[in-house]
C-alpha positions as CSV (number, residue, x, y, z in Angstrom):
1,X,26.7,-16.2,-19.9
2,X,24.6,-13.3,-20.4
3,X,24.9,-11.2,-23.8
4,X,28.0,-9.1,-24.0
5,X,25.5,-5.8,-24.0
6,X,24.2,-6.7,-20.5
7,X,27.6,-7.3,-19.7
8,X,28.4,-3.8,-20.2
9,X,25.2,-1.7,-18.8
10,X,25.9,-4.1,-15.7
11,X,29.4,-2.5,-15.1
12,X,28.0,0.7,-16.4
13,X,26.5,1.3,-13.8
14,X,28.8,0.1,-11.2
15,X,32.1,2.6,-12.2
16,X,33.0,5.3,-10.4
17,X,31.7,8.4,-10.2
18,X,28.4,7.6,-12.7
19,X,25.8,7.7,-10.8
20,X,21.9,6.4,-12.6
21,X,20.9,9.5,-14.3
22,X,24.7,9.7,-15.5
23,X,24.4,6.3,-16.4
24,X,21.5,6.8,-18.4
25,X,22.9,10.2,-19.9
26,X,25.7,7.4,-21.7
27,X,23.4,5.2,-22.9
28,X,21.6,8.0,-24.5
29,X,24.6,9.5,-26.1
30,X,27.2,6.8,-26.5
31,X,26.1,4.5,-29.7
32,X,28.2,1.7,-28.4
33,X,28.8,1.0,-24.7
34,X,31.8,-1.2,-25.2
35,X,33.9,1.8,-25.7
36,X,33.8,3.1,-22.3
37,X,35.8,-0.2,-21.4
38,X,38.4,-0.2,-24.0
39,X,39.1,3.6,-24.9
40,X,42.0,5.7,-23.3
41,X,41.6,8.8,-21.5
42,X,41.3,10.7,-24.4
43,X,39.2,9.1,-26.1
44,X,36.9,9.0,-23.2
45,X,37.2,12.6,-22.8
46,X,35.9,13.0,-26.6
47,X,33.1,11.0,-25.3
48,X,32.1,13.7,-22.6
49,X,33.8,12.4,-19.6
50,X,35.6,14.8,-17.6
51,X,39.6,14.1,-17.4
52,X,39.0,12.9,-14.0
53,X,36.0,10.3,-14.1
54,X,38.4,8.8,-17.4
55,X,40.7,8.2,-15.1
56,X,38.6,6.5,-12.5
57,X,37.0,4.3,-15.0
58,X,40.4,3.2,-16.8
59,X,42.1,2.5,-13.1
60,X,39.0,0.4,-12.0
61,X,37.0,-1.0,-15.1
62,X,39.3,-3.9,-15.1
63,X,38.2,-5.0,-11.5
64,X,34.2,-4.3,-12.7
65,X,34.3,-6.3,-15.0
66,X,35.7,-9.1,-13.3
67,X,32.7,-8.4,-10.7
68,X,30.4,-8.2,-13.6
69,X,31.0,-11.6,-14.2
70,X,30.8,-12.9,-10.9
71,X,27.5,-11.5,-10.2
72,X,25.9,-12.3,-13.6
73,X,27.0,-16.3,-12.7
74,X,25.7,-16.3,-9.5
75,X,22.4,-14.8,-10.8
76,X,22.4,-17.6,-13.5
77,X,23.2,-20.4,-11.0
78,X,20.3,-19.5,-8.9
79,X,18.0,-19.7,-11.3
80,X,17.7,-15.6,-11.5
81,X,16.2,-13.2,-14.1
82,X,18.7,-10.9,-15.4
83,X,16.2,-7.6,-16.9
84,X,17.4,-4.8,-18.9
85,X,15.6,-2.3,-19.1
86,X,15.1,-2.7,-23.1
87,X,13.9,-6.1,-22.4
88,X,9.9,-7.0,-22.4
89,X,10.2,-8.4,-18.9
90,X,11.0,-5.1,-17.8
91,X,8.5,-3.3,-15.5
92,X,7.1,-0.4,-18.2
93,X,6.2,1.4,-14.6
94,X,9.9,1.8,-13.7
95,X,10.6,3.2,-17.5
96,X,8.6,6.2,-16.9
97,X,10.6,7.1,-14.2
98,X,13.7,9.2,-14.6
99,X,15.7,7.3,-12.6
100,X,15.2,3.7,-13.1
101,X,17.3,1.2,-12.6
102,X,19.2,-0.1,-15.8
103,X,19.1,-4.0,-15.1
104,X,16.7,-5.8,-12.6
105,X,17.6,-9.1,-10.5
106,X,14.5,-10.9,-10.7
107,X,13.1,-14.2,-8.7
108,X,10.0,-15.1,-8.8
109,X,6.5,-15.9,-10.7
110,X,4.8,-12.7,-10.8
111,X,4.2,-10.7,-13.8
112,X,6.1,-7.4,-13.3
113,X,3.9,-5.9,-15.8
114,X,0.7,-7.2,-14.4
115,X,-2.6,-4.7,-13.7
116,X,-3.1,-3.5,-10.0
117,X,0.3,-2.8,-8.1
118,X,-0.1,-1.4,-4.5
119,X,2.9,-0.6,-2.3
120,X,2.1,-0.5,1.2
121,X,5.0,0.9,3.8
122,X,5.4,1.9,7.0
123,X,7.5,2.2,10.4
124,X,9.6,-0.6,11.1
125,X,8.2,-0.3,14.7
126,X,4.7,-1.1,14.2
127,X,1.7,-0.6,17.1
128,X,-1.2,-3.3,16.7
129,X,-3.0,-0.5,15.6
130,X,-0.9,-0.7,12.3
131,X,-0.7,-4.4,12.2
132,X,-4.5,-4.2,12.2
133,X,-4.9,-1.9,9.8
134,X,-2.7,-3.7,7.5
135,X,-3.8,-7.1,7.8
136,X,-7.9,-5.2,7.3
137,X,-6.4,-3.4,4.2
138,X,-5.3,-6.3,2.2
139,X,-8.0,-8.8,3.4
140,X,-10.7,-6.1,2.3
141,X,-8.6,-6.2,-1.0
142,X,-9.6,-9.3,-1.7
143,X,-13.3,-9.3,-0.3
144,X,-13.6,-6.4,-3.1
145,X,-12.0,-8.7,-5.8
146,X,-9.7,-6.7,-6.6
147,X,-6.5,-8.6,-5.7
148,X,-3.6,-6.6,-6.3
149,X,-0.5,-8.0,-6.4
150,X,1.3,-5.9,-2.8
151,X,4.8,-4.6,-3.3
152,X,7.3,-3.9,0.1
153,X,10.9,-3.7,1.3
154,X,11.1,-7.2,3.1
155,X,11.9,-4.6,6.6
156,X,10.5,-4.7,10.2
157,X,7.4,-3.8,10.8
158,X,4.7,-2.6,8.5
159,X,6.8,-4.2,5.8
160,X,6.8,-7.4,6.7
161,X,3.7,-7.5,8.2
162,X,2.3,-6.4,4.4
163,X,4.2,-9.3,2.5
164,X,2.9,-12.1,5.2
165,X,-0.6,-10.8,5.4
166,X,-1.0,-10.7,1.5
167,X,0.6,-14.5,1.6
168,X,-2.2,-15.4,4.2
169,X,-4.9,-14.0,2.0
170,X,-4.0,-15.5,-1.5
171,X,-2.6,-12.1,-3.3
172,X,0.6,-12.3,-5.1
173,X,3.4,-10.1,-2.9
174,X,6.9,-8.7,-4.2
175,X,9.8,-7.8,-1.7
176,X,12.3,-5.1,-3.6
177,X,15.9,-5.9,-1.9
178,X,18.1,-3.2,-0.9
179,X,21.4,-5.6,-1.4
180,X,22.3,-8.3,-3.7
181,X,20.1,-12.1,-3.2
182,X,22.8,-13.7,-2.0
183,X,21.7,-12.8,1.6
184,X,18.2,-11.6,2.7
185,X,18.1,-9.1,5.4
186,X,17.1,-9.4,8.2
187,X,17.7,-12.7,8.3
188,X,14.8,-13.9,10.3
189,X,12.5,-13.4,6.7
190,X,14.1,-15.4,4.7
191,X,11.5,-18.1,5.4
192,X,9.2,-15.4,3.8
193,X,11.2,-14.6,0.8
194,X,11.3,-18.3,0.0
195,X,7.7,-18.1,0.1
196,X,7.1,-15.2,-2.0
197,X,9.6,-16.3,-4.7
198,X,6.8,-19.0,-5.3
199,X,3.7,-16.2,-4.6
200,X,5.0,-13.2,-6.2
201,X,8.6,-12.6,-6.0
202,X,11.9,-10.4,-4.9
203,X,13.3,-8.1,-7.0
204,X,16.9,-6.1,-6.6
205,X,19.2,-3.8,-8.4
206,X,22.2,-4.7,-6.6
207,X,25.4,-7.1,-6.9
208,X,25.8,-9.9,-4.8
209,X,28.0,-8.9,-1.2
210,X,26.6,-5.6,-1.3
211,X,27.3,-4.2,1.6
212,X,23.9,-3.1,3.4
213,X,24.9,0.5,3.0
214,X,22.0,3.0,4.0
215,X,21.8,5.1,0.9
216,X,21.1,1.7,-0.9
217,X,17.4,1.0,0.8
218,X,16.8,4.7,0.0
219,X,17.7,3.5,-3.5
220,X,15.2,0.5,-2.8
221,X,12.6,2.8,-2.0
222,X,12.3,4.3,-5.5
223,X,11.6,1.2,-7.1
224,X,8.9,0.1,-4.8
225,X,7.3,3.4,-5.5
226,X,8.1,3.0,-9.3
227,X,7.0,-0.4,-9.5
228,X,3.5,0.3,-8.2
229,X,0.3,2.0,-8.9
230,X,-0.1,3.9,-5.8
231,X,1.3,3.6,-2.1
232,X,0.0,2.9,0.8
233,X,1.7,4.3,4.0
234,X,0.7,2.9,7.5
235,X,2.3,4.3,10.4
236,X,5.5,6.5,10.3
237,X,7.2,8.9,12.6
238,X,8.4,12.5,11.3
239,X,11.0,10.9,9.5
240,X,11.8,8.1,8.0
241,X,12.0,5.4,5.0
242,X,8.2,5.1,4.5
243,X,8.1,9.1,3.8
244,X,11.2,8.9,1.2
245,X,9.0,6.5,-0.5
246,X,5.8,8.8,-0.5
247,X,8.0,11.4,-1.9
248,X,9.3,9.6,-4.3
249,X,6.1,8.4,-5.2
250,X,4.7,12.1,-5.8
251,X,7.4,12.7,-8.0
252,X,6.9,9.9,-10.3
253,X,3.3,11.1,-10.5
254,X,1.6,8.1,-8.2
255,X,-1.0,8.4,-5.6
256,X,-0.6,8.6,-2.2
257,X,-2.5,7.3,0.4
258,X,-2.0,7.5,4.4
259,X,-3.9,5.9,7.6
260,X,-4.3,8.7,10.3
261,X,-3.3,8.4,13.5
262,X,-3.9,9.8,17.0
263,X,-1.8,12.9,17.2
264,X,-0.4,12.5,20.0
265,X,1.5,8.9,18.7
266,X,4.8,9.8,17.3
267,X,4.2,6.7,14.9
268,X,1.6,8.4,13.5
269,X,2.9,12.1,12.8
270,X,4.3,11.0,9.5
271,X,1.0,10.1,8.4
272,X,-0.9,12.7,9.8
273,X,1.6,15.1,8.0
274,X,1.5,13.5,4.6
275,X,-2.5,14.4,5.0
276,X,-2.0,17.5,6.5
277,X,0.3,18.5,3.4
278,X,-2.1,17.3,0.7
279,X,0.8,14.8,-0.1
280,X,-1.8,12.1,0.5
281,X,-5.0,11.1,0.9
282,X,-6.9,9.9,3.4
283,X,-8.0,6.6,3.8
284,X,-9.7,4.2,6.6
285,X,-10.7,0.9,4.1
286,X,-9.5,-0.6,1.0
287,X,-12.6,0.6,-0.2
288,X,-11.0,4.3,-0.3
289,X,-7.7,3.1,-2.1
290,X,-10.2,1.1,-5.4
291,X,-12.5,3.9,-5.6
292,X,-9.7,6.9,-5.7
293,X,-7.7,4.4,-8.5
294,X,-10.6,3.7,-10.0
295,X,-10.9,-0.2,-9.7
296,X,-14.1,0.0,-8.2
297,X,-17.1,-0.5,-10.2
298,X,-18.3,3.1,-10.1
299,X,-16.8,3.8,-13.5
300,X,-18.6,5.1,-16.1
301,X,-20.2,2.8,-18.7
302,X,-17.7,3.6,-22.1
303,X,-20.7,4.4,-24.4
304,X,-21.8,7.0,-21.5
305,X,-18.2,8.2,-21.2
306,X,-17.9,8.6,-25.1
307,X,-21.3,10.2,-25.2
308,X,-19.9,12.9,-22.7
309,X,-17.1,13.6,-24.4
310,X,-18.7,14.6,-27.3
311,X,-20.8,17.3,-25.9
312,X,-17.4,18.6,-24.3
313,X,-17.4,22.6,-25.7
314,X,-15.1,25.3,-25.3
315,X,-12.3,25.3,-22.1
316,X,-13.9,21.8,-20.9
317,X,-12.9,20.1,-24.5
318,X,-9.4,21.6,-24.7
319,X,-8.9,20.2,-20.9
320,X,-10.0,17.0,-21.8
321,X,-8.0,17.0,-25.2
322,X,-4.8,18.1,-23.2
323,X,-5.4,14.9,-20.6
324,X,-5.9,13.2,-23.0
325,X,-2.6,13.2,-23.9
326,X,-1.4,12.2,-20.1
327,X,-1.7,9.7,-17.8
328,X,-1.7,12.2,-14.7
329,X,-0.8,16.0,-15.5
330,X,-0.1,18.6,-12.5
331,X,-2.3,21.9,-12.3
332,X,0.5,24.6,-13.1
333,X,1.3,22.5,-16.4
334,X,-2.3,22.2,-17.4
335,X,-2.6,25.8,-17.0
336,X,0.6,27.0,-18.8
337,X,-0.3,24.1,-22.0
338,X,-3.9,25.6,-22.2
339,X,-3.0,28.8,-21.2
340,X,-6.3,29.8,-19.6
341,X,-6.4,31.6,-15.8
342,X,-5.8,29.6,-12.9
343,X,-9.3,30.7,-11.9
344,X,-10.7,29.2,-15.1
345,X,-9.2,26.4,-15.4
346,X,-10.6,25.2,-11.9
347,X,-13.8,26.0,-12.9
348,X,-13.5,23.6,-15.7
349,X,-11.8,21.0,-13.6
350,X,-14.7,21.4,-11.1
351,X,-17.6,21.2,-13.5
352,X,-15.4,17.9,-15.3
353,X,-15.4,16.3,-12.1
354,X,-19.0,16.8,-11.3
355,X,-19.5,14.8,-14.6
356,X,-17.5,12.1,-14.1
357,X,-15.1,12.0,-16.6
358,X,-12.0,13.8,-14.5
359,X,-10.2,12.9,-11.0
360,X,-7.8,15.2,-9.0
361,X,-5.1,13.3,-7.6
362,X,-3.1,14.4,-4.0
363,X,-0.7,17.5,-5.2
364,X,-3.0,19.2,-7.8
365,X,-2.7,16.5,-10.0
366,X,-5.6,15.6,-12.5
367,X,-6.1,12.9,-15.1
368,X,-9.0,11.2,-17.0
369,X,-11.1,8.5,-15.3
């Protein structure tokens, strides 16, 4: 049986009316869970729950915990990971997110924490044109030796077309779930879930019997864009899954890239949009994706870098004192913490760039190389 505390931020998360951030907002405030499932109304109340949500946790936590207990045996009987988000195992990605989940289901042999995450998405319709680009993508990945480990949704389409591809080429590939493991959906790739679970792995927030509810693979869609360095979208029409996760991934500060398209192919207006927008960046080769992250081998030497730095003067040094206190830092912020001119401050930008020691990310978003 798993420790009573996981016990608790299990069915946490599952009562009524507390959603993630609400969830997290307890945890925060409330020294000791266990007294969200043994205090009456009132006392609830005096914990900051409205009259309302005590009652809805009092008339079901009973049944949660029951469910609890279910789900954290079924995990342990199949040989399951059960991750909180305190615990080392934990993906430190996800925790700089502000919605992360507050316990993972975890198969697998990958390390969640490992260098080099890439999500790559897409339309669950795929043209050739996409499967091509996909399967070039990740074999270039590993001509280039850079071998990240490729993170999707298990879906149709680009998805599964990402996992089997990376499989094929020796890279390490982790499918995030958008139910509980005790099914795989759709059905027909559950040979390919078996063999990830032995090449990387499958990862899920959710109970087992979950229903396949659509707001839950929206859910999904955050942690594939939380769990990875950057993503990767290949194909998508106006709307759709594939651009929830872009979003997503803008908002947790991650870069974007997309594969134009003809603009006349509805599978490829999402794409063309995202570029169109300056939500992402375009991209043709793998090449694109290690050289805009950084993984290539055009990084400056560290004594060089060092050397720079120190004949930094004026608004150039404060800009590279402020980054260096973030990983990735939008343009408005940098303005208002340095409080120089917009005008200014893209001057310095520009002239940091020029020597090497800055990159601007898609959304006016800048960090140290």
């Amino acid at each position: 049986m798993a420790d009573q505390n996981i016990r608790n931020i299990i069915a946490l998360s599952m009562l009524p009316g507390i959603g993630i951030k609400s969830a997290h907002s307890v945890i925060n405030n409330i020294n000791d869970i266990s007294l969200v499932f043994t205090s009456n109304t009132k006392a609830l109340t005096e914990l900051g729950f409205s009259r309302l949500i005590a009652e809805k946790i009092i008339s079901k936590r009973d049944d949660i915990l029951t469910e609890t207990d279910r789900a954290i045996e079924f995990y342990q009987n199949k040989n399951t990971d059960i991750i909180p988000y305190y615990h080392k195992l934990y993906p430190k990605r996800l925790l700089n997110c502000s919605d992360f989940p507050l316990v993972l289901f975890y198969k697998g042999c990958s390390d969640l924490n490992s260098t080099k995450h890439v999500a790559i998405v897409g339309t669950r319709k795929a043209s050739k044109y996409g499967a091509y680009i996909c399967s070039q993508l990740i074999e270039q990945f590993t001509e280039l030796n850079i071998n990240p480990i490729i993170v999707s949704g298990l879906a149709y389409g680009i998805d599964i077309i990402a996992h089997k591809e990376a499989l094929k080429n020796g890279l390490q590939t982790i499918g995030v779930l958008g139910h509980g493991m005790d099914t795989i959906y759709p059905a027909t790739h559950r040979n390919i879930a078996k063999q990830m679970v032995e090449n990387g792995g499958i990862v899920t927030e959710f109970m087992p019997e979950t229903l396949r509810d659509p707001s839950n693979f929206v859910k999904r869609n955050r942690i594939i864009a939380g769990l990875s360095d950057c993503v990767i979208v290949i194909e998508s029409a106006k709307k759709g899954g594939s651009l929830i996760t872009a979003d997503l991934a803008i908002s947790y500060n991650r870069d974007v890239f997309a594969i134009p398209g003809p603009i006349n192919h509805a599978q490829s207006v999402g794409c063309n949009n995202l570029i169109k927008t300056n939500r992402a960046a375009l991209i043709d080769c793998a090449k694109d994706v290690a050289e805009n992250m950084n993984w290539s081998t055009g990084k400056l030497p560290i004594q060089k870098q060092i050397g720079l730095f120190a004949e930094l003067e004026g608004d150039e040094k404060l800009v590279v004192d402020i980054l260096k206190e973030h990983t990735s830092i939008h343009f408005d912020q940098l303005c208002s913490i340095s409080k120089m001119t917009s005008g200014k401050l893209s001057l310095s930008l520009l002239n940091l760039e020029c020597k090497g020691l800055v990159k601007s990310s898609p959304g006016k978003y800048y960090g140290l190389l």
